[in-house]
Residue frames relative to the residue before (quaternion, step in Angstrom):
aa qw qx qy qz dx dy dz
X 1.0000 0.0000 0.0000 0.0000 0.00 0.00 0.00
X 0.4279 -0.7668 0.4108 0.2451 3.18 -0.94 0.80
X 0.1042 -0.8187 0.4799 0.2975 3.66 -0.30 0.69
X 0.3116 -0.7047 0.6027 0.2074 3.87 -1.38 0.66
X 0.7499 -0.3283 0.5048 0.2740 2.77 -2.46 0.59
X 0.3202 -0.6526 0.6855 -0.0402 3.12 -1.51 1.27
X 0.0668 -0.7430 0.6577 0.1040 4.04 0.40 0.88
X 0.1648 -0.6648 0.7286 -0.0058 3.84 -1.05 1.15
X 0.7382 -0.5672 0.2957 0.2142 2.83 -1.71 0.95
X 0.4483 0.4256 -0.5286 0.5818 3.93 1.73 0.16
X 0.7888 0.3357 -0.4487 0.2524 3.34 -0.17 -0.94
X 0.4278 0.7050 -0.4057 0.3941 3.82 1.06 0.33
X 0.6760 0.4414 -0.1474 0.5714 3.03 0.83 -1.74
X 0.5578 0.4719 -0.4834 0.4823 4.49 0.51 0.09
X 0.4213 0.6814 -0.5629 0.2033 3.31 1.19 -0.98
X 0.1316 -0.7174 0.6094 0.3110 4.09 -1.39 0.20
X 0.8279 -0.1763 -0.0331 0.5314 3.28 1.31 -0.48
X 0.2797 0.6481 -0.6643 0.2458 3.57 -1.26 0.46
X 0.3352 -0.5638 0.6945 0.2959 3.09 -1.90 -0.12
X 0.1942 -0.6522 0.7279 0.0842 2.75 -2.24 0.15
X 0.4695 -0.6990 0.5393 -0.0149 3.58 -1.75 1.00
X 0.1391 -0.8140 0.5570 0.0885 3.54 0.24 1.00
X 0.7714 -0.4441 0.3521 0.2893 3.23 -1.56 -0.06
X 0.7136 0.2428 -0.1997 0.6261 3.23 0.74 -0.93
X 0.7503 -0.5074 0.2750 0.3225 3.94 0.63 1.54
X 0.6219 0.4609 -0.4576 0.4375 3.90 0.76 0.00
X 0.3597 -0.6566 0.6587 0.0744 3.05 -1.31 1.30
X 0.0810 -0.7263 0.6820 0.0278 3.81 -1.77 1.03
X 0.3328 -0.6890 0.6009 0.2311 3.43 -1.13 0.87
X 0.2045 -0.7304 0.6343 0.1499 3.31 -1.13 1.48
X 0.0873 -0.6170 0.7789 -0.0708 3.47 -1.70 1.13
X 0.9344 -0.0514 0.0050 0.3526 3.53 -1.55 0.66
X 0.6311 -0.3580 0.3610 0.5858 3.78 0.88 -0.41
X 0.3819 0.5970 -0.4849 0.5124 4.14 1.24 0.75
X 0.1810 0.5498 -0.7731 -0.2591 3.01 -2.22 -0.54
X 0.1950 -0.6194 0.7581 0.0592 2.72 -1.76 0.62
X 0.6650 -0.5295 0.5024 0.1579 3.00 -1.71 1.51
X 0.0862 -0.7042 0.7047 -0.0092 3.62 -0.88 0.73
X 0.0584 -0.7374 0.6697 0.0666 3.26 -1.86 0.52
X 0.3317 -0.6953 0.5776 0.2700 3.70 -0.56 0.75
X 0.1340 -0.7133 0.6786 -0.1130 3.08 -1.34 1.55
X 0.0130 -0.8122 0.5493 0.1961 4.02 -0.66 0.79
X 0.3188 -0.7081 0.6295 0.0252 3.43 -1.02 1.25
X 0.6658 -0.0641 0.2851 0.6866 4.33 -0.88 0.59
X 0.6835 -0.5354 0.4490 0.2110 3.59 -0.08 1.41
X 0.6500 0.3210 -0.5065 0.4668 3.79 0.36 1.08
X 0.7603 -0.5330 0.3482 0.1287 3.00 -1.51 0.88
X 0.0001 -0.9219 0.3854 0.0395 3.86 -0.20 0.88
X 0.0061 -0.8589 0.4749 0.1916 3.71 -0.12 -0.28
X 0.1952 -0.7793 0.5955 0.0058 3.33 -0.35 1.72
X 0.3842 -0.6158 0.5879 0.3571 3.71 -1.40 0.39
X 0.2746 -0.7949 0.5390 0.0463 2.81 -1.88 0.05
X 0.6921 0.1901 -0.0243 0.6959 3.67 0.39 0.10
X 0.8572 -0.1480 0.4311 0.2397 2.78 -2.22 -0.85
X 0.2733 -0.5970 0.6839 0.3180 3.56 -1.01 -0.01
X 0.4783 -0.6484 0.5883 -0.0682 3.24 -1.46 1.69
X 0.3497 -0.6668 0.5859 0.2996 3.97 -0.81 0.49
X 0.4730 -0.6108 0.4846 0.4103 3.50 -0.94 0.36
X 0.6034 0.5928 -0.4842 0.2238 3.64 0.16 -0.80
X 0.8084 0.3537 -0.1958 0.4279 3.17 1.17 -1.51
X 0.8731 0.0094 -0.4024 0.2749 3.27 0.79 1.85
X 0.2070 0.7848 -0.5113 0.2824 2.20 1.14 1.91
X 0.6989 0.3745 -0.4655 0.3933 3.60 0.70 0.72
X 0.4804 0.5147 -0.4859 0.5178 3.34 1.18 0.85
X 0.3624 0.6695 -0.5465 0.3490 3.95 0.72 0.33
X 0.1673 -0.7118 0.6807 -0.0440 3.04 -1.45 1.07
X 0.8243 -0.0570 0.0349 0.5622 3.47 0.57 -0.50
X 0.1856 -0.7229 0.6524 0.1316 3.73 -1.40 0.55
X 0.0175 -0.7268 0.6735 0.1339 3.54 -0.59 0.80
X 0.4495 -0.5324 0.6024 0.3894 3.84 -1.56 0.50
X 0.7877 -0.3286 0.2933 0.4307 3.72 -1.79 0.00
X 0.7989 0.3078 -0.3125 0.4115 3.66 0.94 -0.55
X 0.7627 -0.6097 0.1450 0.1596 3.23 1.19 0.18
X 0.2268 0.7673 -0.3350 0.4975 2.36 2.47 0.84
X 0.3879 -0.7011 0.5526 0.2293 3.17 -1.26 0.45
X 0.0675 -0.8560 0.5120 0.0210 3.31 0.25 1.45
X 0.7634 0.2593 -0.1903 0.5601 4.12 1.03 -0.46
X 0.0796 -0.7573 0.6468 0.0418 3.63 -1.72 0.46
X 0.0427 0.7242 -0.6857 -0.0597 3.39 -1.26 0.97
X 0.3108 -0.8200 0.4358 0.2028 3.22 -0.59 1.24
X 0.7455 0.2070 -0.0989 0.6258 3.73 0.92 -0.49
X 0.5735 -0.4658 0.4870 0.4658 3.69 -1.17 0.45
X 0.8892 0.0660 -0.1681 0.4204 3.91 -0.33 -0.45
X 0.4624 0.5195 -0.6214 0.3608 3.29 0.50 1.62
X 0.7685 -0.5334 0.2419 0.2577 3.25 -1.00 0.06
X 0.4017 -0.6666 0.5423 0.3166 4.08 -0.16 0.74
X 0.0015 -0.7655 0.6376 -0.0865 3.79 -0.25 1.90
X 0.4519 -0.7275 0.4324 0.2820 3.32 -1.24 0.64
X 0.5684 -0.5658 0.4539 0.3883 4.11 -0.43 0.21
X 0.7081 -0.4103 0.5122 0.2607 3.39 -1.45 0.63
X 0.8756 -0.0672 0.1382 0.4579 3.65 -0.71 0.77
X 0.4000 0.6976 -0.4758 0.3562 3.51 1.06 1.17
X 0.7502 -0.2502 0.2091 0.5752 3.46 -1.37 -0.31
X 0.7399 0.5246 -0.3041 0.2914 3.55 0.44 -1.98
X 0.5310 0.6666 -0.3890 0.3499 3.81 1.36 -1.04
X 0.8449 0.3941 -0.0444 0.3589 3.07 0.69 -1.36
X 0.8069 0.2013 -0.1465 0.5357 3.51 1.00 -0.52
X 0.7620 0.3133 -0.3814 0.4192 4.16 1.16 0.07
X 0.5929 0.5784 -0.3691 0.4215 3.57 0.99 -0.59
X 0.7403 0.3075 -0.2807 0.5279 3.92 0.69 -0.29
X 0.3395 0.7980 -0.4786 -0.1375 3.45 -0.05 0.50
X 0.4816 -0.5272 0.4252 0.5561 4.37 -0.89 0.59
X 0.1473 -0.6787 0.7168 0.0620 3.06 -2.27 0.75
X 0.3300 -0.7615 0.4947 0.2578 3.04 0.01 1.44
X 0.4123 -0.6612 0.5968 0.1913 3.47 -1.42 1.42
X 0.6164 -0.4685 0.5423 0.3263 3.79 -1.76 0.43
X 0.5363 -0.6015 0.4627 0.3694 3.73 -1.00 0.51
X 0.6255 0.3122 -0.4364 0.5664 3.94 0.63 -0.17
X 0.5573 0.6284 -0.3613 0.4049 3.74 0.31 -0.14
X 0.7187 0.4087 -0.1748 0.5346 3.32 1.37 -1.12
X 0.4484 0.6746 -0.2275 0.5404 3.35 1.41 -1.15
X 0.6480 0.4253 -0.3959 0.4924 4.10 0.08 -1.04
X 0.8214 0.4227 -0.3101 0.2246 3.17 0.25 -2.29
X 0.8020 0.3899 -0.3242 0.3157 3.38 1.17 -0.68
X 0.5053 0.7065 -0.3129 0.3842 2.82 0.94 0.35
X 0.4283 0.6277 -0.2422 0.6033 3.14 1.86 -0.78
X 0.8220 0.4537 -0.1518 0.3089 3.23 0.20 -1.49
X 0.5211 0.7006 -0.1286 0.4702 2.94 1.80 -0.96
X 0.6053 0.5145 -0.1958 0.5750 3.88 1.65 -1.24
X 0.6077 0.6338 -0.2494 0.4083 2.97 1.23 -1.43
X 0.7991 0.2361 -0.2257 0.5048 4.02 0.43 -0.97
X 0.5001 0.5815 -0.4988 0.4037 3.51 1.05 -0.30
X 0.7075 0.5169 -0.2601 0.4056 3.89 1.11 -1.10
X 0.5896 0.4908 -0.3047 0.5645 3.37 1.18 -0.43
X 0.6673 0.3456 -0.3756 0.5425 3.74 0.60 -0.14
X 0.7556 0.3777 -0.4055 0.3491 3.41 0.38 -0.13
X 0.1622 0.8032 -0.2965 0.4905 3.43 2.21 -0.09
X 0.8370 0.2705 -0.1096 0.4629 3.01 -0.46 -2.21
X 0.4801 0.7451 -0.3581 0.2935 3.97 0.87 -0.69
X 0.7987 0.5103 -0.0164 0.3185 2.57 0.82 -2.15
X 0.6282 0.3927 -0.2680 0.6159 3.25 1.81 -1.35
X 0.7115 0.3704 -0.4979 0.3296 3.78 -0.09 -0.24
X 0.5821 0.4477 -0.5801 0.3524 3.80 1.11 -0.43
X 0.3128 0.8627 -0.1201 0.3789 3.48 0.89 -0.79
X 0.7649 0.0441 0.2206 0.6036 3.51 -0.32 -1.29
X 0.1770 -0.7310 0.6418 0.1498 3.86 0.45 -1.02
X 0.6853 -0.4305 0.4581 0.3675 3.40 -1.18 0.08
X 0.4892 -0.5569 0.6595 0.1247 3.71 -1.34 1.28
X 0.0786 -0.5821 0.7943 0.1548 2.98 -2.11 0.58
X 0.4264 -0.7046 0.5113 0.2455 3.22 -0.83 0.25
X 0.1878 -0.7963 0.5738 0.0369 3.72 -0.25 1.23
X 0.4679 -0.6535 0.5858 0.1042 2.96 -1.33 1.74
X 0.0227 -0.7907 0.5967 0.1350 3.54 -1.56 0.43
């Protein structure tokens, strides 16, 4: 089973932008670590999203999230009950760019690996050497 990303309340607050969908159906527009309150407004029959109020801290509702959409409007997060956890979706942003991150290795650290790696192709060429002086080169035989 695959296990998934748990988006915690720092990695919320990095958010630069998207929105988000609370429980009781009100939707905020995340910007810099803010929300701001949104209302849906229909103009010539398309969809709008006007602000409202104040800008809001995340903390005091981040455990009332229900959904994270990214800037285009994917649903990219899910809580399925108020006191479960805020999980991230299969093959979203979070899969792909917070859960792996590089640790930069120590210069003797680097120094081993290539070196290792270095023994490592020098033996395979001397491998492949050995079997073609060896064996030589196949023909393939028709039947």
């Amino acid at each position: 089973m695959k296990q998934r990303m748990t988006l915690t309340q720092k990695i919320v607050l990095r958010l630069e932008s998207g929105r988000v969908q609370l429980f009781n159906r009100h939707f905020y527009r995340i910007c810099k670590g803010k929300a701001f309150r949104q209302i849906i407004t229909y103009e010539n029959g398309l969809q709008q999203f006007v602000d409202l109020g104040s800008a809001v801290e995340i903390p005091k509702i981040y455990d009332q999230i229900k959904l994270v959409f990214d800037s285009e409007g994917k649903i990219v997060a899910v809580r399925t009950t108020e006191k479960a956890s805020l999980v991230a979706k299969d093959n979203s942003v979070w899969q792909r760019s917070l859960i792996s991150r590089y640790k930069p290795m120590s210069k003797e650290l680097r120094a081993y690996h290539e070196q290792e790696a270095l023994e490592y192709y020098n033996w395979i060429k001397r491998e492949k050497m050995y079997c073609y002086q060896k064996y030589g080169k196949k023909k393939k035989q028709l039947q």
